[in-house]
PALOKE-585710 format. One record per residue (C-alpha): x, y, z. Coordinates in nm, 3 decimals. Layout:
# PALOKE-585710
        x        y        z
        X        Y        Z
...
This chain:
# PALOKE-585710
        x        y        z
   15.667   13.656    2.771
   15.576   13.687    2.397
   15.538   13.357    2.176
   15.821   13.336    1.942
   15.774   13.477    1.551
   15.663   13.270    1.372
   15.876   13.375    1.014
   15.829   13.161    0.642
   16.142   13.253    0.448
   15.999   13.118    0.062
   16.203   13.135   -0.274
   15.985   12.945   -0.540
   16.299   12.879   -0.756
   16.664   12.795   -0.701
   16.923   12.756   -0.939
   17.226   12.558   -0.953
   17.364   12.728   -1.237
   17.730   12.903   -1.173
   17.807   12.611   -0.954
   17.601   12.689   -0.636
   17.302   12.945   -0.570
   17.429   13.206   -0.345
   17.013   13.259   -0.303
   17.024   12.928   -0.193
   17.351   12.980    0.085
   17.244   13.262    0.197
   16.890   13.150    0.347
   17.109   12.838    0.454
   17.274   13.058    0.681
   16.981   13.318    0.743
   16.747   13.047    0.885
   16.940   12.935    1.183
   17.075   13.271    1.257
   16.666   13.353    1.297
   16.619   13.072    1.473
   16.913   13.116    1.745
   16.751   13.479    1.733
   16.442   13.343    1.937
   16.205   13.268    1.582
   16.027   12.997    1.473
   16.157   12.956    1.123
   16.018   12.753    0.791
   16.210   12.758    0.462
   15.938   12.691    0.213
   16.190   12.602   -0.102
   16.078   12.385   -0.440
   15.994   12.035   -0.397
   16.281   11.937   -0.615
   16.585   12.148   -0.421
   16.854   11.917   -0.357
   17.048   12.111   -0.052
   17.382   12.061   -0.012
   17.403   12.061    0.363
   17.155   11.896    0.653
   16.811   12.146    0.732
   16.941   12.353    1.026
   16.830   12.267    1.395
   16.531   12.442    1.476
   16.411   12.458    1.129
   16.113   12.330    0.966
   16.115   12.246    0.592
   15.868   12.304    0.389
   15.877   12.165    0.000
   15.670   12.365   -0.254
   15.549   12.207   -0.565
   15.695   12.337   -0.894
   15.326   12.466   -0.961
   15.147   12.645   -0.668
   14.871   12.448   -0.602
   14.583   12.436   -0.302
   14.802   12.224   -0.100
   15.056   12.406   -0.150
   14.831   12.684    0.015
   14.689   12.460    0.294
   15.032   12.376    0.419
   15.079   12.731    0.405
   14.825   12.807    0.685
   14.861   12.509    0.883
   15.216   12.669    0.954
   15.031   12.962    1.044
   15.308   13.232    1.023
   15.337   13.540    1.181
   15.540   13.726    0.895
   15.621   13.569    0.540
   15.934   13.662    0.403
   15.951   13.634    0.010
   16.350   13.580   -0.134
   16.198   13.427   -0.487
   15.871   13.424   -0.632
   15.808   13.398   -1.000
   15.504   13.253   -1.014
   15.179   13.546   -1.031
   14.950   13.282   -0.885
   15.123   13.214   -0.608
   15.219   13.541   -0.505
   14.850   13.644   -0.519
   14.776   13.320   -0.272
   15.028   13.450   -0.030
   14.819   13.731   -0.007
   14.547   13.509    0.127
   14.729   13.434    0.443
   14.643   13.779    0.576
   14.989   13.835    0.723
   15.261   14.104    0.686
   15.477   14.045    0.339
   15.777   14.116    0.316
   15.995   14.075    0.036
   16.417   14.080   -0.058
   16.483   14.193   -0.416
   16.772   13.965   -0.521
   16.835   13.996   -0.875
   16.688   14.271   -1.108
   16.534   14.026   -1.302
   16.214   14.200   -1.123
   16.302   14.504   -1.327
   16.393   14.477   -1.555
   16.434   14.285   -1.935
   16.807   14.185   -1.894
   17.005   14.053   -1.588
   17.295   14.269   -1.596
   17.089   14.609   -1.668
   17.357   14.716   -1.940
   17.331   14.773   -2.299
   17.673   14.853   -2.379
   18.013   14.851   -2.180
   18.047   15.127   -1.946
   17.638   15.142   -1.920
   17.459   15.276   -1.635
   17.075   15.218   -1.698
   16.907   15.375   -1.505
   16.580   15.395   -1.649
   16.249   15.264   -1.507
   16.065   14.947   -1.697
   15.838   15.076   -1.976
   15.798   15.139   -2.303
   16.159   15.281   -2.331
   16.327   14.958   -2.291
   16.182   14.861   -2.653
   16.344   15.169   -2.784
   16.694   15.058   -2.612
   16.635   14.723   -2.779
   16.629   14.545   -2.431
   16.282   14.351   -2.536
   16.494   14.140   -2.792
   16.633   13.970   -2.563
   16.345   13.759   -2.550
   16.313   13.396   -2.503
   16.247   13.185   -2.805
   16.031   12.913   -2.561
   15.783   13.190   -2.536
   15.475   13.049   -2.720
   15.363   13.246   -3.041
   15.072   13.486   -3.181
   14.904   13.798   -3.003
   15.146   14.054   -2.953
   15.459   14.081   -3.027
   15.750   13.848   -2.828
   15.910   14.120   -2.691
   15.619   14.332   -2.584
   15.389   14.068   -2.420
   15.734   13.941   -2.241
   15.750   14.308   -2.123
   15.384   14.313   -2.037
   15.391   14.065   -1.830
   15.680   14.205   -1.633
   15.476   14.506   -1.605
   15.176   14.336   -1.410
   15.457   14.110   -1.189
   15.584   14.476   -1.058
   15.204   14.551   -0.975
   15.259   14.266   -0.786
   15.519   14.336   -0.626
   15.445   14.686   -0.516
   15.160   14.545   -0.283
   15.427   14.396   -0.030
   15.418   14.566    0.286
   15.785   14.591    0.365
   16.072   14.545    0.065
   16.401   14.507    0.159
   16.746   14.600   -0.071
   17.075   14.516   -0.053
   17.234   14.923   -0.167
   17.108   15.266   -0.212
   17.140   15.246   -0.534
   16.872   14.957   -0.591
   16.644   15.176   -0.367
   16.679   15.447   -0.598
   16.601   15.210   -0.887
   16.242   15.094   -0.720
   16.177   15.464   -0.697
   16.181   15.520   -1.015
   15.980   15.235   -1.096
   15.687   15.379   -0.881
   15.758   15.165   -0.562
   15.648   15.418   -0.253
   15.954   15.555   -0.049
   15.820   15.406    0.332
   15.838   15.063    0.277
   16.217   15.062    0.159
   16.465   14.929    0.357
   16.818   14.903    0.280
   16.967   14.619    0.424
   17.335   14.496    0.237
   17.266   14.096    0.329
   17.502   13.887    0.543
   17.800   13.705    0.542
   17.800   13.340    0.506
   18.050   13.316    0.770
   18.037   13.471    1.163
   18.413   13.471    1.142
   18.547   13.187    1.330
   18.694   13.045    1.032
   18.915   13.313    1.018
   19.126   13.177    1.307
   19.354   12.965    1.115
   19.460   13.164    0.833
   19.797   13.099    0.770
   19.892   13.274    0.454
   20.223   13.206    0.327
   20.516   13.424    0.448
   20.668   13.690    0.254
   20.544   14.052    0.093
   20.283   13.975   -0.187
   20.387   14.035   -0.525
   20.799   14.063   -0.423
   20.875   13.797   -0.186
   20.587   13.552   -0.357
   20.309   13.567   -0.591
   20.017   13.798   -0.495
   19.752   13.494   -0.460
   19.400   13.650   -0.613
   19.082   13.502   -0.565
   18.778   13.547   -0.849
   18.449   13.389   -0.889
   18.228   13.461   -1.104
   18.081   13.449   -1.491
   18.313   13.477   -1.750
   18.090   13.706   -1.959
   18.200   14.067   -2.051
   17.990   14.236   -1.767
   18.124   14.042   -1.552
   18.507   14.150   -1.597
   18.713   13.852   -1.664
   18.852   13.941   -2.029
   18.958   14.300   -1.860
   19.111   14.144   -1.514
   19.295   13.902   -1.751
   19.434   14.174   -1.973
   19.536   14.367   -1.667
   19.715   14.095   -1.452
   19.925   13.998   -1.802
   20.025   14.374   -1.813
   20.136   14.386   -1.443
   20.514   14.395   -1.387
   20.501   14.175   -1.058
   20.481   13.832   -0.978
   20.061   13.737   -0.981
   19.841   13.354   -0.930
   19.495   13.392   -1.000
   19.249   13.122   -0.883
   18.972   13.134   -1.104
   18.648   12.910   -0.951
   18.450   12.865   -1.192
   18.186   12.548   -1.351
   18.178   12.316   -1.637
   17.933   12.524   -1.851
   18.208   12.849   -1.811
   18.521   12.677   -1.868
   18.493   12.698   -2.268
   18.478   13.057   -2.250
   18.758   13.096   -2.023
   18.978   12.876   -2.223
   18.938   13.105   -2.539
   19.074   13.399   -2.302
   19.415   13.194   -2.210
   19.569   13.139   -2.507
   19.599   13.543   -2.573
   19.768   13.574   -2.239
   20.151   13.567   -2.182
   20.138   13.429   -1.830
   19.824   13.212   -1.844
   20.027   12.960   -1.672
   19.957   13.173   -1.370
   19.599   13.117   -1.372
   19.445   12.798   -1.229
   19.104   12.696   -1.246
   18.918   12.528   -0.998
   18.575   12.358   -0.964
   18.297   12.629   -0.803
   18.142   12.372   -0.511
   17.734   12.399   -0.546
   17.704   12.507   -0.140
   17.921   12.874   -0.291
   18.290   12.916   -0.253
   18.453   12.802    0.051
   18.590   12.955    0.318
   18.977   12.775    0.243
   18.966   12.932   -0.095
   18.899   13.326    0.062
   19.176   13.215    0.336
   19.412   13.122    0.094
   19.394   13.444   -0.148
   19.579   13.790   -0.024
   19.265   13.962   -0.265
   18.924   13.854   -0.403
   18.871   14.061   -0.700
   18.505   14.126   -0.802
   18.560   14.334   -1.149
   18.181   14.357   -1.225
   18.078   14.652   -1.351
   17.681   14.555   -1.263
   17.500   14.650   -0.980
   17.425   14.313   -0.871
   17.184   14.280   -0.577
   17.214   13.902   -0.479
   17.429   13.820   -0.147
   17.749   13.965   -0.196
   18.070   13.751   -0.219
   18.218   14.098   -0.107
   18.051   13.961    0.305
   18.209   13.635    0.288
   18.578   13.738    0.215
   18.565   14.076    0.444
   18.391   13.866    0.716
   18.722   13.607    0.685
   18.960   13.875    0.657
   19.031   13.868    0.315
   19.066   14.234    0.126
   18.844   14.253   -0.181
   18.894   14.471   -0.492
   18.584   14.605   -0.634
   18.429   14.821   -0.882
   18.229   15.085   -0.703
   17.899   15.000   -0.775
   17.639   14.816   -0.616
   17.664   14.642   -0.205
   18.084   14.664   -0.255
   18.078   15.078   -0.329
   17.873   15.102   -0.003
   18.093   14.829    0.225
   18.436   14.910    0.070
   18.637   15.209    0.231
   18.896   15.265   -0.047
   19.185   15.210    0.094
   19.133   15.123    0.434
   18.886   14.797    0.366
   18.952   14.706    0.033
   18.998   14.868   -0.307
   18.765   15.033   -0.530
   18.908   15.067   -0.923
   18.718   15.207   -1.263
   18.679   14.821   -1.392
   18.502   14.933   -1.704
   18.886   14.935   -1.850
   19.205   14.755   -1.833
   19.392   15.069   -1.770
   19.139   15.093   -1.480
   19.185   14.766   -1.324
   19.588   14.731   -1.375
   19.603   15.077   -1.170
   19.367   14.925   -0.903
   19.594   14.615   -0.893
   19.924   14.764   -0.902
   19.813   14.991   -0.519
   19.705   14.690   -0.422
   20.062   14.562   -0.484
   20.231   14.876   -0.354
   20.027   14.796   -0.039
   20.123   14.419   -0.018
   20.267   14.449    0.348
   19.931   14.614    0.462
   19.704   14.361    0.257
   19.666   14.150    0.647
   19.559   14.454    0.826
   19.338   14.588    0.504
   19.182   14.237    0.561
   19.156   14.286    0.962
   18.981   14.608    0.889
   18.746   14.504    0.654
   18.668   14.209    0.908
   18.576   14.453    1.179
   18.347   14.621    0.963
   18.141   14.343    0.820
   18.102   14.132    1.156
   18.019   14.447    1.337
   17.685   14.519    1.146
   17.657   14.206    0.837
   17.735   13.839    1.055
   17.431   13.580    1.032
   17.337   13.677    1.365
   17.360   14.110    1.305
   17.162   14.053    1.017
   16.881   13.828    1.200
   16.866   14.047    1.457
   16.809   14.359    1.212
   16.572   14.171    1.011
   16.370   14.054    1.340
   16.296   14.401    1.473
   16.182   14.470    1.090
   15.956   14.151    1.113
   15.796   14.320    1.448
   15.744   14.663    1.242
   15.543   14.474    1.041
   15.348   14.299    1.284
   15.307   14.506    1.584
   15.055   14.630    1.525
   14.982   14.500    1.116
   14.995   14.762    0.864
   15.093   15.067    1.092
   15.265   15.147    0.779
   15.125   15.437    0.617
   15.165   15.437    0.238
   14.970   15.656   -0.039
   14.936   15.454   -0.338
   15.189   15.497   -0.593
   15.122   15.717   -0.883
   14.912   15.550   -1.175
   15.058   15.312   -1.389
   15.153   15.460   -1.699
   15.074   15.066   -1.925
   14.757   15.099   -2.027
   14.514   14.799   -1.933
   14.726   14.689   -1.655
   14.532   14.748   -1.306
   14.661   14.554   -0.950
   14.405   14.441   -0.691
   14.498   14.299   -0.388
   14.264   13.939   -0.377
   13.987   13.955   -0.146
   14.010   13.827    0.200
   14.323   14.064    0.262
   14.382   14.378    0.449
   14.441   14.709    0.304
């Protein structure tokens, strides 16, 4: 009988900003789902990470420093892992240490902070960027967005921000397997010189395995007619993000409409300069966004989530969690959602780059209000069958053994050369090729 694998799931940083780190729920829910897989599992998170719920059984915690240090490294190896798993690493140092363990890397792109030089990859509404990180994204103005902490002198802000993101990609081509949550982020790596063979493309995993489905008890009556369609969002109330267009739409919509808005302290001031233009902001409540990620009660509750993004946005999709619980989700088609969503059938896919867009999305949602249950049942079925914590642990296990058995049977020719002058990756000594 083999030993069990022995897999370090590591994000150097987690944020509490937006009311909860779905980085931070999702490798909550990962870990033990690896562990009842047959691993050994160790969650290697920041020193200072307050988690909101108990270290799973069969997990072993291990606190990083907020600077990598030797010990940091030491503790490392004592663990002696099979595979390391990377979620989150910002720090260049540390990522070059990892290297040192002489296992297989792997690594889950979760934001496209790795790049790119802004978060939501658009310059102007309706925006598609789809250009690789380079010297183009000075002539798109994207370096401007630069910091003001950064320290002075040398080069320009913007540029030696964007250099620096240039050598962290170096850094992150060397992993030996990199998993993404859609097609399109795949494509996006391409272009930015990652080599084809080590892609994966993996959507993520619900929070939830779908028991807490069982006691949904929605209120009687056809949605929208009978009652108020009950929506569901969560999310930033920033322009990308769809709010001010989801508002405008539900205020134009001749039915009956309550929209629970979860949401944190820091985003309330913008969303209270939306209400006041709305006619029927009295149908919107607000809520407090729990830290652990919104709760399964509130996706019971709501006959709809509505995720109006118009950004690819590669982080663990909210999308899981509602489908897993039964609860239809209207998206715009881009990103994990275009890829889960059957329009239609699982959910709803609408052009939410306008209002006209996103009232016309709403309103078949409406005419469909006596088919919203089975919609949700649908979309159930399809997420548990291939995205639960435990589908998900057992797709990423047989990925771990790829990697391992044997190490670097992976063939890869090195990407073409890098086209930023002065910038040249070596993997650290003491590594295999």
């Amino acid at each position: 009988m083999k030993p069990a694998l022995r897999v370090l799931l590591l994000a150097d940083r987690l944020s509490n900003e937006g009311g909860g780190d779905a980085l931070a729920a999702h490798l909550l829910a990962l870990a033990p789902a690896l562990a009842a897989a047959g691993a050994k599992v160790g969650l290697a998170l920041p020193l200072t990470t307050a988690l909101t719920q108990p270290v799973p059984e069969g997990v072993t915690l291990l606190p990083l420093p907020t600077v990598s240090s030797e010990a940091t490294l030491r503790a490392l190896h004592r663990w002696a892992p099979d595979v390391v798993h990377v979620h989150r690493c910002e720090q260049l140092h540390l990522l070059s240490e990892l290297q040192t363990l002489d296992v297989p890397l792997l690594r889950s792109i979760h934001d496209h902070t790795v790049i790119c030089m802004r978060e939501d990859r658009r310059r102007w509404p309706g925006d598609r960027c789809g250009r690789s990180l380079g010297l183009g994204c000075m002539a798109f103005g994207c370096t401007l967005t630069e910091p003001a902490s950064l320290p002075r002198g040398g080069l320009p802000g913007g540029l030696r921000r964007l250099n620096t993101k240039r050598a962290a990609l170096d850094f992150e081509r060397l992993f030996d397997r990199v998993v993404v949550p859609s097609e399109s982020m795949r494509k996006l790596l391409l272009s930015n010189r990652f080599h084809p063979a080590p892609l994966r493309v993996m959507p993520g995993c619900s929070r939830f395995d779908g028991s807490e489905a069982a006691h949904v008890q929605r209120l009687p009556g056809r949605p929208g007619l009978e009652r108020p369609l009950a929506l569901l969002h969560a999310g930033s109330a920033r322009p990308a993000g769809g709010l001010p267009r989801l508002l405008q739409a539900l205020d134009q919509l001749p039915a009956s409409w309550q929209l629970t808005l979860l949401t944190t302290e820091a985003e309330r001031p913008a969303i209270y300069r939306l209400l006041p233009r709305l006619d029927r902001a009295a149908s919107v409540l607000l809520r407090n966004l729990p830290r652990e990620g919104v709760p399964a009660a509130a996706y019971r509750a709501a006959d709809l989530l509505v995720l109006p993004s118009t950004v690819d946005d590669p982080r663990p999709s909210p999308a899981l969690d509602a489908m897993a619980l039964g609860t239809p989700v209207l998206a715009s088609p881009v990103g994990v959602p275009a890829e889960l969503i059957r329009d239609g059938l699982t959910g709803f896919l609408c052009d939410a780059d306008t209002v006209r867009g996103l009232g016309d999305a709403l309103r078949r949602a409406l005419d469909r209000g006596e088919d919203l249950a089975d919609i949700g049942r649908a979309a159930q079925h399809r997420v548990l069958g291939a995205h639960s914590p435990a589908r998900h642990a057992e797709a990423l296990l047989a990925l771990y053994r790829e990697a391992a058995e044997p190490w670097g049977s992976l063939q890869q020719q090195p990407p073409p050369g890098a086209d930023w002058p002065g910038l040249r990756t070596v993997r650290p000594t003491g590594t295999r090729d």
